[in-house]
KOLTIGU-864814 format. One record per residue (C-alpha): chain; residue in one letter; y, z, x. Coordinates in nm, 3 decimals, decimal comma. Layout:
% residues N
cadena: A; residuo: A; north: Y; up: Z; east: X;
...
***
This chain:
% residues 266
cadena: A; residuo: X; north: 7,582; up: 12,210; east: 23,919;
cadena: A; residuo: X; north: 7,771; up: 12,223; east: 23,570;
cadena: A; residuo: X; north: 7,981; up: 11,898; east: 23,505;
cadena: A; residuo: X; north: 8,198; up: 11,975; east: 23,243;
cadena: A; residuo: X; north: 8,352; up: 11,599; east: 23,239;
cadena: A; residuo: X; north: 7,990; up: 11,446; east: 23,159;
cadena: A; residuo: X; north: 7,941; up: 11,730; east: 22,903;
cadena: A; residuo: X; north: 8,279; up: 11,581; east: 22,748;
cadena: A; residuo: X; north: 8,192; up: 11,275; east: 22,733;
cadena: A; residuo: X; north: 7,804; up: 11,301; east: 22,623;
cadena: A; residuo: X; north: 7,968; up: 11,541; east: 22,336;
cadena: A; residuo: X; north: 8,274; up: 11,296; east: 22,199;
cadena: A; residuo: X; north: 7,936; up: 10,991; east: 22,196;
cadena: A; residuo: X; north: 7,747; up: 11,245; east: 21,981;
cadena: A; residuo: X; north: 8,022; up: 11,295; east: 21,749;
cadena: A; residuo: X; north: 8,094; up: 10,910; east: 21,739;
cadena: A; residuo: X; north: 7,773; up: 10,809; east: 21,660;
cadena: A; residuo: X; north: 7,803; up: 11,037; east: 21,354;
cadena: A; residuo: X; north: 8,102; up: 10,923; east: 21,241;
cadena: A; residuo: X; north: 7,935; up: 10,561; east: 21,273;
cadena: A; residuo: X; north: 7,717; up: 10,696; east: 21,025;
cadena: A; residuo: X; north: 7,879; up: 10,895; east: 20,818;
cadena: A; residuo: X; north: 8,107; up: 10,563; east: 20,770;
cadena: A; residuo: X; north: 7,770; up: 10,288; east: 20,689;
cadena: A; residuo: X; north: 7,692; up: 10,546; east: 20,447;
cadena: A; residuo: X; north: 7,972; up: 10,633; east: 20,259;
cadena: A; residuo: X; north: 7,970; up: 10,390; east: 20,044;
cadena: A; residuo: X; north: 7,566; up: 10,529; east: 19,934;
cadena: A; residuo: X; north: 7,697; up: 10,875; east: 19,910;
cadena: A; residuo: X; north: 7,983; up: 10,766; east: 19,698;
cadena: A; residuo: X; north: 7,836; up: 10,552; east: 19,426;
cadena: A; residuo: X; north: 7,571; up: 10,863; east: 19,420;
cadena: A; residuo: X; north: 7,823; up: 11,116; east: 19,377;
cadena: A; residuo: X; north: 8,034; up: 10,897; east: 19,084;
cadena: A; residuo: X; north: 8,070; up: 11,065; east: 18,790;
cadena: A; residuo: X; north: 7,902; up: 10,973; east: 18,448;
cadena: A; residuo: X; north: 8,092; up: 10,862; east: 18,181;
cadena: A; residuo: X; north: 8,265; up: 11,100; east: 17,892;
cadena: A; residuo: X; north: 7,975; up: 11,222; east: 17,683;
cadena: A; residuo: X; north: 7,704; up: 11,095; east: 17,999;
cadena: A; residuo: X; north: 7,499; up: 11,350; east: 18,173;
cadena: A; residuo: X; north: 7,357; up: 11,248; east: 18,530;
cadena: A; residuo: X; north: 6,992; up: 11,290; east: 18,481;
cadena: A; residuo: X; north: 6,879; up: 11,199; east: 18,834;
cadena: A; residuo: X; north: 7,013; up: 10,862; east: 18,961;
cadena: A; residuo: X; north: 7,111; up: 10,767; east: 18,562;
cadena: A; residuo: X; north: 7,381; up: 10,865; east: 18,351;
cadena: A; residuo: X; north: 7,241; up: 10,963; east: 17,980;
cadena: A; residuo: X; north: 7,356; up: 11,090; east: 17,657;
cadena: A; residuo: X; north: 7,132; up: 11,399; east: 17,563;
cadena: A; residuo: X; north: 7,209; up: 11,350; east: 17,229;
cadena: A; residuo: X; north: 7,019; up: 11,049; east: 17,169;
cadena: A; residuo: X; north: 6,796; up: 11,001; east: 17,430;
cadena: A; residuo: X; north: 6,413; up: 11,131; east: 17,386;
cadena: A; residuo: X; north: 6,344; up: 11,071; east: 17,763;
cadena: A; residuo: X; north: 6,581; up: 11,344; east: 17,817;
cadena: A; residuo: X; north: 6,670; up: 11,544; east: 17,493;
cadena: A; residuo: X; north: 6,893; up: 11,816; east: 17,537;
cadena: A; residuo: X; north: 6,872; up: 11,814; east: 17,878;
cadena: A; residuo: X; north: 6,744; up: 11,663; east: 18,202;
cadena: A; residuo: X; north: 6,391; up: 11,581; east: 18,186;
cadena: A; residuo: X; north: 6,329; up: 11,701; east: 17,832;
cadena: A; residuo: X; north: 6,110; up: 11,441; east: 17,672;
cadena: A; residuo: X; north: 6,019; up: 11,458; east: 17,297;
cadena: A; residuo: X; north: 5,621; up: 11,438; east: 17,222;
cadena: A; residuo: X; north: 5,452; up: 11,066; east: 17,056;
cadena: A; residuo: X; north: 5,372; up: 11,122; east: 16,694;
cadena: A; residuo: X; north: 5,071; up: 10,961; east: 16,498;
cadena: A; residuo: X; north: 5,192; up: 10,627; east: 16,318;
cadena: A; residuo: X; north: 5,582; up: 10,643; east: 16,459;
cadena: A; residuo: X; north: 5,805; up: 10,663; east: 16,763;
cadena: A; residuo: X; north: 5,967; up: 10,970; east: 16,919;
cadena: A; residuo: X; north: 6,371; up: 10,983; east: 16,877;
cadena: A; residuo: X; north: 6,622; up: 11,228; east: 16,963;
cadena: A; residuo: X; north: 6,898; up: 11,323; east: 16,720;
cadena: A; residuo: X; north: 7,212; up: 11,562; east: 16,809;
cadena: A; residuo: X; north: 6,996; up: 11,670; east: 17,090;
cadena: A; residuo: X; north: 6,682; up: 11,801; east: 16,926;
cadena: A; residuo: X; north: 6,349; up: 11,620; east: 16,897;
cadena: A; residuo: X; north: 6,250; up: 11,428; east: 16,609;
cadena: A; residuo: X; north: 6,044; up: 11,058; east: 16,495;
cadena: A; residuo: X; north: 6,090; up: 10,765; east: 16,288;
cadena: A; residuo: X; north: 5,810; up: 10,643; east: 16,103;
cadena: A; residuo: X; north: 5,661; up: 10,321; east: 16,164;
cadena: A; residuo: X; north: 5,695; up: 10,029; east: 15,888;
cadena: A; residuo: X; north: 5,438; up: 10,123; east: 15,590;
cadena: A; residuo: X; north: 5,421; up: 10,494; east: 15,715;
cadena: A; residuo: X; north: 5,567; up: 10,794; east: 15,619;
cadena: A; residuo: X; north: 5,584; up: 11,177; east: 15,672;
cadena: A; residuo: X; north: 5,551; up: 11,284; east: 15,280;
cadena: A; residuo: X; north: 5,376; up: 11,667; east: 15,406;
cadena: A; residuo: X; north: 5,699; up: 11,702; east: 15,572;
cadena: A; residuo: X; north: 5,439; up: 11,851; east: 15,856;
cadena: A; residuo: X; north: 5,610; up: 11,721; east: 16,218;
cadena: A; residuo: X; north: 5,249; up: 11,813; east: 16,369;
cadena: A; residuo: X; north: 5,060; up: 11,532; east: 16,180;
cadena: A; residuo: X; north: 5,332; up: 11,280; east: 16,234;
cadena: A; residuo: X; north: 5,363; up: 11,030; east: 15,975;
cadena: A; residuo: X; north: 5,033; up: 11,035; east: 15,747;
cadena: A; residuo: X; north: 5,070; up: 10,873; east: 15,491;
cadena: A; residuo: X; north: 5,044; up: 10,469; east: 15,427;
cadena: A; residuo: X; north: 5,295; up: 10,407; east: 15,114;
cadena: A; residuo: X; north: 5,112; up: 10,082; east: 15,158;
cadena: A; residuo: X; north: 4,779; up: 10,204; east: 15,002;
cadena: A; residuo: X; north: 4,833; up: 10,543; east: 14,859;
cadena: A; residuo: X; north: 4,813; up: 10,519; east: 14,467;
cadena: A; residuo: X; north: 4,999; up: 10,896; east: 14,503;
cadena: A; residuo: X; north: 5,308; up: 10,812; east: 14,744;
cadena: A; residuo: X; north: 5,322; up: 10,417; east: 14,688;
cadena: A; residuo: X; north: 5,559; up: 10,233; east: 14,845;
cadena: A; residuo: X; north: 5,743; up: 10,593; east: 14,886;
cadena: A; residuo: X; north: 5,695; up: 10,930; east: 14,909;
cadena: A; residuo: X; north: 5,630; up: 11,084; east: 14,551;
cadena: A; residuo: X; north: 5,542; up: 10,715; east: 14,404;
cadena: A; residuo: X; north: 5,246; up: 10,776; east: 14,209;
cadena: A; residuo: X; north: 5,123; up: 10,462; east: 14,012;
cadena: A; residuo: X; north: 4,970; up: 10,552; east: 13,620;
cadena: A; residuo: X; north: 4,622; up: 10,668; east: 13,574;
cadena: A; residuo: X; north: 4,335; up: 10,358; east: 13,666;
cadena: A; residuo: X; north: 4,581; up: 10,145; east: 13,863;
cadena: A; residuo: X; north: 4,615; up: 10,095; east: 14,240;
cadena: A; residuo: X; north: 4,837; up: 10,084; east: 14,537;
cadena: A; residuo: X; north: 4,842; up: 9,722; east: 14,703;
cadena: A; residuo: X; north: 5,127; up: 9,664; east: 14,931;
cadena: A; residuo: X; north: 5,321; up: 9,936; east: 14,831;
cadena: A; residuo: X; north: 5,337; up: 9,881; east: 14,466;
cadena: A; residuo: X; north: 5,160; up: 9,997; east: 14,197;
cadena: A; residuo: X; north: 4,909; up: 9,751; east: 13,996;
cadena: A; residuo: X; north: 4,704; up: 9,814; east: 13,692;
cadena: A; residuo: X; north: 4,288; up: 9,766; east: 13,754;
cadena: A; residuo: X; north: 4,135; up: 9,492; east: 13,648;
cadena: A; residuo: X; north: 3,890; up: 9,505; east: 13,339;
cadena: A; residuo: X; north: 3,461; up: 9,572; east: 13,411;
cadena: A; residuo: X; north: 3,357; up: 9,284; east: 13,506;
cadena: A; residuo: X; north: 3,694; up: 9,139; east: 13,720;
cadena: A; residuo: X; north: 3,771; up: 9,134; east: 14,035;
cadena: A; residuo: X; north: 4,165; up: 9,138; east: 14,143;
cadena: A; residuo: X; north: 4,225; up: 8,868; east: 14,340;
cadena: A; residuo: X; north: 4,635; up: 8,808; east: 14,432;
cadena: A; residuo: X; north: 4,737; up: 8,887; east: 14,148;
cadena: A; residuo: X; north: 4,491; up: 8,792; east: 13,841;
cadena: A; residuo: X; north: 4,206; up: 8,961; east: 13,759;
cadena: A; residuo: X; north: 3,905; up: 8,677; east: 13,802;
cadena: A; residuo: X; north: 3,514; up: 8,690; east: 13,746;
cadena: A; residuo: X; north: 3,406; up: 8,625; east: 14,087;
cadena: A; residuo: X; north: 3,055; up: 8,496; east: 13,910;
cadena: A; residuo: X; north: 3,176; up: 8,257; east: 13,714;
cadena: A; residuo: X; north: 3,507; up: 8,119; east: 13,885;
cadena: A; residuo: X; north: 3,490; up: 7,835; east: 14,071;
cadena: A; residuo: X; north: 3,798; up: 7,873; east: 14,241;
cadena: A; residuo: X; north: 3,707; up: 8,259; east: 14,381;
cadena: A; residuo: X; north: 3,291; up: 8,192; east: 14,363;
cadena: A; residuo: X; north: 3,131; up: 8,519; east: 14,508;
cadena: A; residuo: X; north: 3,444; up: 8,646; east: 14,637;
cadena: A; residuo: X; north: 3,815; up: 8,576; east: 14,606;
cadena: A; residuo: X; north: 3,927; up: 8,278; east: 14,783;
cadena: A; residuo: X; north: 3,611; up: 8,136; east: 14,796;
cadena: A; residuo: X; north: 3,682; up: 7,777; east: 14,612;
cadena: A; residuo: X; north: 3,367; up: 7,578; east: 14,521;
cadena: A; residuo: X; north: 3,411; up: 7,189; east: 14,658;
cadena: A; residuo: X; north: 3,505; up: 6,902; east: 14,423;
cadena: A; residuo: X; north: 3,205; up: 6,642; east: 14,366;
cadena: A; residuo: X; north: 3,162; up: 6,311; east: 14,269;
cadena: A; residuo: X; north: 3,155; up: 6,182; east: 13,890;
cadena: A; residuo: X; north: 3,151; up: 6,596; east: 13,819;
cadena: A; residuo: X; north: 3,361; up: 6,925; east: 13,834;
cadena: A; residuo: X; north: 3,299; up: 7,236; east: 14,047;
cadena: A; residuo: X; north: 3,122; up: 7,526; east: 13,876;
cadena: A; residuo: X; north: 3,029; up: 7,872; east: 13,980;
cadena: A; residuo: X; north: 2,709; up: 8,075; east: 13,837;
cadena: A; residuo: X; north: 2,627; up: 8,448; east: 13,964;
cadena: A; residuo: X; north: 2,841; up: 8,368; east: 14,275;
cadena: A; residuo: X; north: 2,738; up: 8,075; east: 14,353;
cadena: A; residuo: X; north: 2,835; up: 7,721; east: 14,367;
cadena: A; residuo: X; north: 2,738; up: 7,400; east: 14,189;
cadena: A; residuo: X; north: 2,899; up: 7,146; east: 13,938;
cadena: A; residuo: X; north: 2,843; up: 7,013; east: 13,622;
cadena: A; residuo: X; north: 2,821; up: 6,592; east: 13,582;
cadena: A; residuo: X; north: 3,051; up: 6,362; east: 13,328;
cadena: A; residuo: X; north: 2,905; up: 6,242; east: 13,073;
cadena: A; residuo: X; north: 2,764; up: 5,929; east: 13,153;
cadena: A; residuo: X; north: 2,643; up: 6,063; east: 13,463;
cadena: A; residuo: X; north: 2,318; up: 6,251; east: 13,672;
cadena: A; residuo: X; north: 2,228; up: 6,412; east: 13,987;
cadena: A; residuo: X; north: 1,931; up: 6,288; east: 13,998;
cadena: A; residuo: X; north: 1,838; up: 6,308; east: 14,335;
cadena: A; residuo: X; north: 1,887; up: 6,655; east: 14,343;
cadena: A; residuo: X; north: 2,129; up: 6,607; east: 14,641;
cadena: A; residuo: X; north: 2,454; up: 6,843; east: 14,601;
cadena: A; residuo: X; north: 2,639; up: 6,652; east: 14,847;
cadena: A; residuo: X; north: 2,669; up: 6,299; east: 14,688;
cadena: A; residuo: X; north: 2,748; up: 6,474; east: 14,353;
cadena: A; residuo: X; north: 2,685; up: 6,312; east: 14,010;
cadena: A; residuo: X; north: 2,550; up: 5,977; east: 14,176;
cadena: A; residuo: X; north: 2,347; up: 5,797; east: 13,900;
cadena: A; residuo: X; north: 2,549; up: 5,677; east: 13,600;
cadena: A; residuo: X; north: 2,259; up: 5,688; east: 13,332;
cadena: A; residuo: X; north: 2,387; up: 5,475; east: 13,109;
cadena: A; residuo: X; north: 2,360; up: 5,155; east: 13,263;
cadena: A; residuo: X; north: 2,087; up: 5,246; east: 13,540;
cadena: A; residuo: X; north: 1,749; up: 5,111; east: 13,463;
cadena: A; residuo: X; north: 1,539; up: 5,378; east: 13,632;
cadena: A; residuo: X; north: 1,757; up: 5,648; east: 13,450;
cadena: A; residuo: X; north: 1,828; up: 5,498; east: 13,124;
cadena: A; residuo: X; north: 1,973; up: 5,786; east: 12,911;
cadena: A; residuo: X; north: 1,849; up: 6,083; east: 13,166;
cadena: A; residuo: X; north: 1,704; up: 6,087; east: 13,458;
cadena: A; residuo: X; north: 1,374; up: 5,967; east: 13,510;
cadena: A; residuo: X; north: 1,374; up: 5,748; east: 13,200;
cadena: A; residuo: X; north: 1,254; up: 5,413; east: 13,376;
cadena: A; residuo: X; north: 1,275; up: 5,075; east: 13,088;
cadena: A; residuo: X; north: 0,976; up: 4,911; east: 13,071;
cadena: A; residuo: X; north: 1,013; up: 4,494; east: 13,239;
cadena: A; residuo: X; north: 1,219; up: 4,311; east: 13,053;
cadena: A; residuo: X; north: 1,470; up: 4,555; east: 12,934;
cadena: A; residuo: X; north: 1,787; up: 4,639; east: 13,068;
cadena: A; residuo: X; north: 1,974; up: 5,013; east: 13,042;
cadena: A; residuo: X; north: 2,313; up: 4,962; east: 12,778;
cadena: A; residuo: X; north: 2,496; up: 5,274; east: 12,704;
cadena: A; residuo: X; north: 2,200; up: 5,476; east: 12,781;
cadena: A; residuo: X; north: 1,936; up: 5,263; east: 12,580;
cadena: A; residuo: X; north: 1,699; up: 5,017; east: 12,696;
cadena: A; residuo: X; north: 1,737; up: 4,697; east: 12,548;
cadena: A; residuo: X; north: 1,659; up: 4,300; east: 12,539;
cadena: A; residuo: X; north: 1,838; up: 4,161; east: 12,823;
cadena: A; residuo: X; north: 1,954; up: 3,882; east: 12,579;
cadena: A; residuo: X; north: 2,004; up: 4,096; east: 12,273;
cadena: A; residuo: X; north: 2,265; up: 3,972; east: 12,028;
cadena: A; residuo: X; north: 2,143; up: 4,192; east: 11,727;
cadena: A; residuo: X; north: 2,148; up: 4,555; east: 11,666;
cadena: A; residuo: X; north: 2,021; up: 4,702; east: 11,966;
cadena: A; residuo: X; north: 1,758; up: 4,981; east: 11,939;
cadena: A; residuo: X; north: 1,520; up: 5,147; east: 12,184;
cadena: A; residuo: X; north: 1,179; up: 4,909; east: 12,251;
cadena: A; residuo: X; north: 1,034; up: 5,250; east: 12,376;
cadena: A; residuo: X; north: 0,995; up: 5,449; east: 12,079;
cadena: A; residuo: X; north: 1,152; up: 5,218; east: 11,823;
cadena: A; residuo: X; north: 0,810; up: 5,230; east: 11,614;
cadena: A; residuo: X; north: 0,931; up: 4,871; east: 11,404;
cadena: A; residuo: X; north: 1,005; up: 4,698; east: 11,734;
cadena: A; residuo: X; north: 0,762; up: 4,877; east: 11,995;
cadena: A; residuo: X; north: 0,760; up: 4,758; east: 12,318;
cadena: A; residuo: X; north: 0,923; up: 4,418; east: 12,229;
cadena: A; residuo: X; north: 1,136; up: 4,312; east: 11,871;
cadena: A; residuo: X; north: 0,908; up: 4,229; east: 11,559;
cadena: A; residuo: X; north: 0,594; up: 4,417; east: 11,716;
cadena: A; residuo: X; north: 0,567; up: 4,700; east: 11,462;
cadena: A; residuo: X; north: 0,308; up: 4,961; east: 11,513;
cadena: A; residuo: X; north: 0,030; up: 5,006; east: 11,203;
cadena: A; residuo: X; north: 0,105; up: 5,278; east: 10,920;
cadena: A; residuo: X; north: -0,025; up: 5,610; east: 11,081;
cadena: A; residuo: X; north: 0,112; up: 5,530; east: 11,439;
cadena: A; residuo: X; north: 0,406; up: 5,586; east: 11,638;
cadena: A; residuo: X; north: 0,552; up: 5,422; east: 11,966;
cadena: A; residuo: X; north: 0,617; up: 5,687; east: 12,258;
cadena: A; residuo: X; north: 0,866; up: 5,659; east: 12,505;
cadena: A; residuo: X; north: 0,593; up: 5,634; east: 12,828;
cadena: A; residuo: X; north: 0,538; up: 5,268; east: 12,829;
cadena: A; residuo: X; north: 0,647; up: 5,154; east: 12,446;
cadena: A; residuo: X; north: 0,274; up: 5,165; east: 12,340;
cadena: A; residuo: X; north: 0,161; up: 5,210; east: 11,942;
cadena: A; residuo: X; north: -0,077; up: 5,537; east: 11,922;
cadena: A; residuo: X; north: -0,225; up: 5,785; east: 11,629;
cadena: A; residuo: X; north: 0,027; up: 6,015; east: 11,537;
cadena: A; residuo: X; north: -0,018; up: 6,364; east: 11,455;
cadena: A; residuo: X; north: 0,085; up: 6,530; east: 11,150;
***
């Protein structure tokens, strides 16, 4: 049987539980519902300004495309880019984006319509002349890269200092030239000039150029140890050969090998 009392009741519970609701989630529905501010368009759960905004240009969920070398922007509600740093759009072509690099390009250098005089180039956007045949441009001087020591084979490339010498460079490559007064004469690159020939015994004068016993190596000339006189060379000296007062006969000469008297040729 009908009972309209527990219908009642079971109906007013219904509608109380709904107002329950309806009251937890006002607050929800509210904020939701808030309007955006002046100028503000609610694009979803965000308020944006079509105007400006390439996520939603014009309208609601109107993005503007990526472009080669720059960014997408929207401006008074149409689609448009902004080139990045170095690039621009000189074609005026939206498609292609921004092509050119104002950087490199000898015809649009350092802007659009920039176009440096006939034989120079474009290095970070400004126009510089070429360098001579034969140079290389390195910064901003035009070097030899085969014969500078400080940009040896390429620029930048700086031959090391040595010893008792100076850095050189020769078809690229590194080496050094000695003092005066000084050898490499063991052929080692990494102790430098090492042997000062004129007071070194075994390299009296150049290398290799060994004074017989009893000499000694002065300014690059073997000598008497005790000398006091003028000092001349016992090696090929051919009035004092080998030793002072021993001259060598008329016809001969003294050679440097081991101070000896021999035949000489004429």
């Amino acid at each position: 049987m009908f009972n309209k009392r527990s219908y009642v009741i079971h109906r007013l519970a219904l509608l109380f539980s709904i107002l329950s609701l309806l009251f937890l989630l006002w607050p929800f529905i509210a904020y939701s519902q808030e309007a955006c501010p002046t100028s503000q368009t609610k694009c979803g759960a965000v308020c944006v300004n079509v105007l400006t905004d390439y996520r939603n240009c014009g309208a609601c969920g109107r993005a503007c495309p990526s472009v080669a070398n720059g960014a997408a922007a929207c401006l008074q509600g149409a689609c448009t880019f902004n080139c990045l740093s170095g690039w621009a759009n000189c074609d005026q072509n939206s498609a292609n984006g921004c092509e050119t690099n104002v950087t490199t390009d000898p015809r649009n250098c350092g802007r659009c319509g920039t176009v440096c005089p006939s034989g120079a180039t474009c290095r970070n956007g400004i126009c510089q002349q070429a360098c001579p045949t034969g140079q290389t441009k390195c910064g901003t001087e035009c070097v030899n890269v085969l014969t500078d020591y400080r940009n040896c084979g390429a620029c930048g490339r700086a031959c090391p200092s040595v010893a008792n010498g100076t850095a050189a460079c020769s078809q690229g490559l590194c080496g050094f030239n000695c003092s005066p007064g000084w050898a490499n004469c063991d052929q080692n690159k990494a102790n430098g000039c090492e042997t000062n020939v004129n007071t070194d015994s075994r390299n009296c004068g150049a290398c290799g150029r060994v004074c017989v016993a009893g000499l000694v190596c002065k300014n690059g000339t073997c000598v008497g140890a005790g000398a006091t006189g003028t000092r001349i060379n016992l090696q090929v000296e051919h009035k004092s050969c080998s030793r002072c007062g021993a001259d060598c006969a008329a016809g001969q000469t003294c050679i440097y090998v081991n101070g000896a008297c021999v035949l000489s040729c004429q």
